[in-house]
Structure formats: C-alpha cells, structure tokens
C-alpha positions as CSV (number, residue, x, y, z in Angstrom):
1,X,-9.1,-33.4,18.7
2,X,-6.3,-30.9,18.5
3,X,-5.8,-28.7,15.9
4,X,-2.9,-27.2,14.1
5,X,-4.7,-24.9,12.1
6,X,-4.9,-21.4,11.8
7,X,-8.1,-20.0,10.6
8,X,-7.7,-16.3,9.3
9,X,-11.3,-15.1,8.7
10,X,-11.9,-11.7,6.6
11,X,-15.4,-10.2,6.4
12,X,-18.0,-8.2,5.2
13,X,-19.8,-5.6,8.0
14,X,-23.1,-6.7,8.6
15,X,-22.4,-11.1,7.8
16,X,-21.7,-12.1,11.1
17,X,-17.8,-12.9,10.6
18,X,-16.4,-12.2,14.2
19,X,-19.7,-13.8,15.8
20,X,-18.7,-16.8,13.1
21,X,-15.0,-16.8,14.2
22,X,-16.1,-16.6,18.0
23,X,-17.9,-19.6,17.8
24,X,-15.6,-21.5,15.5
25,X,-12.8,-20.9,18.5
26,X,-15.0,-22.5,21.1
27,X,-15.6,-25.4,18.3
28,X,-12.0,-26.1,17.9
29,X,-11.2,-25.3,21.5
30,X,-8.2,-22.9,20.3
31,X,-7.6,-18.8,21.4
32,X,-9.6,-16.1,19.4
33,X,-8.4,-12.8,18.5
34,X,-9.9,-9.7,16.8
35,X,-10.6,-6.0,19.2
36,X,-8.6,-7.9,21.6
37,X,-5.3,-7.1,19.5
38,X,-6.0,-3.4,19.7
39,X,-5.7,-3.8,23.5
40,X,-2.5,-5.9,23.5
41,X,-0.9,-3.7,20.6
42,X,-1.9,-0.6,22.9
43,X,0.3,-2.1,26.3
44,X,2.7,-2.5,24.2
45,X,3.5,0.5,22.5
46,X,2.2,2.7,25.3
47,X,-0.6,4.4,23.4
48,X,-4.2,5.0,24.8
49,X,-6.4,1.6,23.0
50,X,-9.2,4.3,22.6
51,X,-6.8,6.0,20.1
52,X,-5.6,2.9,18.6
53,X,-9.7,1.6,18.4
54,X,-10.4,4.8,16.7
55,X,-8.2,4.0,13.7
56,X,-8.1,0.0,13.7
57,X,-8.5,-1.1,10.4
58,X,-8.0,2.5,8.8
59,X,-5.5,3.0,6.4
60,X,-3.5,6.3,6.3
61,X,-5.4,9.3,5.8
62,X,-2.9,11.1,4.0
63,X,-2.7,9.0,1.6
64,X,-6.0,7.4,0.7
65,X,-6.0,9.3,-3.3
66,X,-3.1,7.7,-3.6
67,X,-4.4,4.9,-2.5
68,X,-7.6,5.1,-4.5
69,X,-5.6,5.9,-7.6
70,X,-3.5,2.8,-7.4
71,X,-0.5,4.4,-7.3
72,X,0.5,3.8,-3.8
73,X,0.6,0.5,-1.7
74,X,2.4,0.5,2.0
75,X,4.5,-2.5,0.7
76,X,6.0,-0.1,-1.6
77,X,7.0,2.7,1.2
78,X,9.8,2.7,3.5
79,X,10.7,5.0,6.4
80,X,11.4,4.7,9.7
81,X,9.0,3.2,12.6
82,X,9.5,6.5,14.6
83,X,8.5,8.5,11.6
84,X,5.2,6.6,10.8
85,X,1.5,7.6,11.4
86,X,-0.5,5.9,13.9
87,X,-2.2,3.9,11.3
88,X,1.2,2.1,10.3
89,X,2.5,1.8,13.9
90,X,-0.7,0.0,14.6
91,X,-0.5,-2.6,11.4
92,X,2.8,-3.0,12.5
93,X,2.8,-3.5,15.9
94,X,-0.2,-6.3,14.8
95,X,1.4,-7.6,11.9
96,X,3.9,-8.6,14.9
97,X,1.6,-10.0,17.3
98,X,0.0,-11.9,15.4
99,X,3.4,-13.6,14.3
100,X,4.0,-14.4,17.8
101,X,0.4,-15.1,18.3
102,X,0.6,-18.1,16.3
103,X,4.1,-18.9,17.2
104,X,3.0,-19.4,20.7
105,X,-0.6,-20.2,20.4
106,X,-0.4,-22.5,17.5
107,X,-3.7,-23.0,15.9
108,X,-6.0,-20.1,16.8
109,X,-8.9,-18.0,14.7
110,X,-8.2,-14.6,13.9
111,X,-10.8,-11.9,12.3
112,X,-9.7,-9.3,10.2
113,X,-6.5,-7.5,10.7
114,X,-5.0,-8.6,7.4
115,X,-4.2,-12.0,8.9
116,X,-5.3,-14.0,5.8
117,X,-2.1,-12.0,4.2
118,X,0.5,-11.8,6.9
119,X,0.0,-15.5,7.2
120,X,0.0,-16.0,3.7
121,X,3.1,-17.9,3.6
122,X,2.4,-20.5,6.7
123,X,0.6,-24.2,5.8
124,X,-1.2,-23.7,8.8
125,X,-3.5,-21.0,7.8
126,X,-6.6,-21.6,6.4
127,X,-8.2,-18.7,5.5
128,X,-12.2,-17.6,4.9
129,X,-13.6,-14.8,3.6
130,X,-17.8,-14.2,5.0
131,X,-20.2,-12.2,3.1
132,X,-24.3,-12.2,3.3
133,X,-26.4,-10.3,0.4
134,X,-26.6,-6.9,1.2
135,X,-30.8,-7.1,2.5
136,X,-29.7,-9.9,5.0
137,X,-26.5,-7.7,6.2
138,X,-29.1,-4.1,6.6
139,X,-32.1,-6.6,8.7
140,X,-29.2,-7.9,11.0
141,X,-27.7,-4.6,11.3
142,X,-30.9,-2.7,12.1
143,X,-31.7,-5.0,14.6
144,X,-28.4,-5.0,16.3
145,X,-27.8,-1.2,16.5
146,X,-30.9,-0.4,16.5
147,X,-30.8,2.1,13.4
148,X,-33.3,2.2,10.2
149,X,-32.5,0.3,6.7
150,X,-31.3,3.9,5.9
151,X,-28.6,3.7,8.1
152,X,-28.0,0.7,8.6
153,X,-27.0,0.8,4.6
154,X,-24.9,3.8,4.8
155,X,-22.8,2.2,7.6
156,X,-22.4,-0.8,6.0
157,X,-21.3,0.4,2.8
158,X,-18.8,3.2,4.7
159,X,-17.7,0.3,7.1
160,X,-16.9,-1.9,4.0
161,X,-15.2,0.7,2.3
162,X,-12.6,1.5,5.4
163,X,-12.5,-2.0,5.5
164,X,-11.1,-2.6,1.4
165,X,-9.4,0.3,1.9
166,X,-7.3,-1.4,4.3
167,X,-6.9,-4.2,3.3
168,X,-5.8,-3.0,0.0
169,X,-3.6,-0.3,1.2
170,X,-1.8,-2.6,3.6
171,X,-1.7,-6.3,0.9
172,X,-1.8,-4.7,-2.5
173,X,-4.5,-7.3,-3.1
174,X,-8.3,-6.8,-3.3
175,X,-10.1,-7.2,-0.4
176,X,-12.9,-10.1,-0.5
177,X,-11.5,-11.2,-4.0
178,X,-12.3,-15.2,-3.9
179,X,-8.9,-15.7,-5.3
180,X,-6.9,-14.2,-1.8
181,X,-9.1,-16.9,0.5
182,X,-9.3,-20.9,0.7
183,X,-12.7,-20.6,1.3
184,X,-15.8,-17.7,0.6
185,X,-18.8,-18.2,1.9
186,X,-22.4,-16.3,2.1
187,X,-23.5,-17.0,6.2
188,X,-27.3,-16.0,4.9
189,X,-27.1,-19.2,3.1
190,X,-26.6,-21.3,6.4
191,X,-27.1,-18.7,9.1
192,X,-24.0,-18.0,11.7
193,X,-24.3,-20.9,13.7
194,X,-24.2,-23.5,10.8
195,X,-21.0,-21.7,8.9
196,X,-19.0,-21.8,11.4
197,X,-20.0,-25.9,11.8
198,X,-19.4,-25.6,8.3
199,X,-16.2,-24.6,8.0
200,X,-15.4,-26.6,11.5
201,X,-16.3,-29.3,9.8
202,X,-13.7,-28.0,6.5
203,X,-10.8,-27.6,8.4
204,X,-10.8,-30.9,10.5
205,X,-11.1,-32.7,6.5
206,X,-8.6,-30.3,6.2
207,X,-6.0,-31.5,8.5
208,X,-7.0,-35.1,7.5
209,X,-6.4,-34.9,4.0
C-alpha cells in the first residue's frame, strides 16, 4: 500500500515516541525524520550540528520569563533572520525543511520539531501525541541510561519542561494538550511495538475513510 499521509508525532521523554515513529516508518515503508534534521539544518546553514544538537528543541534563553509569563510567543516577534539567536535560526531553518521534506517526500513520519503545527494546515498530516504514566516513563528510563529512579525523574521532568517550553514558545499552543493532536495515546497501555501497529493500523482507516 502507499501512503499519502504524514504522521507528525509529539512526545513525552521517557514514552517511547521516536522508537514508536521509527517503527511506524518501516510499517508504512515511508522516510523518518527526527536528530536527522539537526544534521541537514546544520549543512545547510554552515553551523557545527554539535552546536545546533545542543539547543534543538530549546527555546530562546533570553526570553523564557517572558515566555513563562505568557506575554511573549515567537509568532508575535519579528526581526531579521541575521539578527536572530541560534534557537530561532534553527526552528527556522526546520520549519523549512520540513516544508520541503514533505513536498518532496510525500508521506513521511516526523518526531517532534513542532511538526504537528507547521503542518497544521495540510490534509495530509495526521498528527499523535505519546505519553506513558510517569512510573512506566522513570523504569524505561533507568534502564536505558542506566541512571536511578532519582534521576531518571529529574530528567524527565527537566526534559519535558524544555520540551513544552518549545513547543509553546515557538506555536502559542500547549504542548501535549489533546485538543492540538488527532490522536493521544498512553504506549504503557499497549507497549511500543503495539502503538505504533496501532496507529498503523489508524492511519491506513484513515486514508480509506
């Protein structure tokens, strides 16, 4: 079957999202995209990826009490490219891959990088938020960095935080809100392998319908 869909797949740290969107790609046969942006957005503006890896998915230090305040959104600010921080050049420079991503891809999966909102406005994207209660998220976490359910909660709730933070910043919407996805789904329910059959399984009814 080919697909036309794009499925734009936000995610809590610790539920398996990009593990989910990996194996929903190899499902559906299609390209998928998440760190490997960071490397295509670095060759293309000519900045080091381990400088644009650092602050991926961070919005603007400067202005994160504005931010946490409400009284600032990116949507709302204009200046120059040249003049920008890092941050912006990078959500830019993304925001614009992943436009041609899907121009020339077509149907593709995509994890994180506000893609559920700078694909807001095509049919084709069909996007999924993951999340996992926050004992499932601190066992699979421990295991995979080896830390203790100390640690592994602190990094999960920091990770989260950057996380809203820019998605917020950069949509002026509130990230993992049921309302900004098609679809939001808790992966301890089914385990990683079974969501993303799950939602396979969605988007080919989807594309029937």
């Amino acid at each position: 079957m080919e697909f036309n869909t794009i499925a734009a797949i936000g995610r809590q740290y610790g539920s398996g999202g990009r593990e989910i969107g990996e194996m929903l790609s190899e499902m559906m046969g299609v390209p998928f995209f998440d760190r490997e942006l960071i490397a295509i957005a670095a060759e293309k503006s000519g900045v080091s990826k381990d400088v644009y890896s650092h602050i991926d998915e961070t919005a603007t230090n400067s202005l994160l009490y504005a931010l946490s305040t409400g009284a600032y959104t990116f949507s709302s600010h204009f200046t120059t490219v040249s003049d920008l921080p890092l941050n912006d050049k990078l959500y830019i420079i993304q925001t614009n891959l992943i436009k041609d991503i899907v121009r020339q891809n077509g149907s593709c999966v995509i994890v994180g990088r506000c893609a559920d909102y700078i694909l807001k406005d095509d049919p084709r994207c069909a996007s999924f938020f993951i999340h996992a209660p926050m004992k499932d998220r601190i066992a699979r976490i421990m295991e995979k960095e080896n830390l203790s359910a100390a640690q592994a909660e602190s990094r999960i709730i920091k990770t989260d935080k950057k996380r809203a933070n820019y998605y917020n910043f950069y949509t002026n919407r509130d990230w993992g809100d049921i309302n900004n996805y098609e679809l939001s789904i808790n992966s301890a329910a089914l385990g990683k392998k079974k969501t993303a059959e799950f939602i396979f399984e969605y988007i080919k009814k989807r594309e029937n319908k």
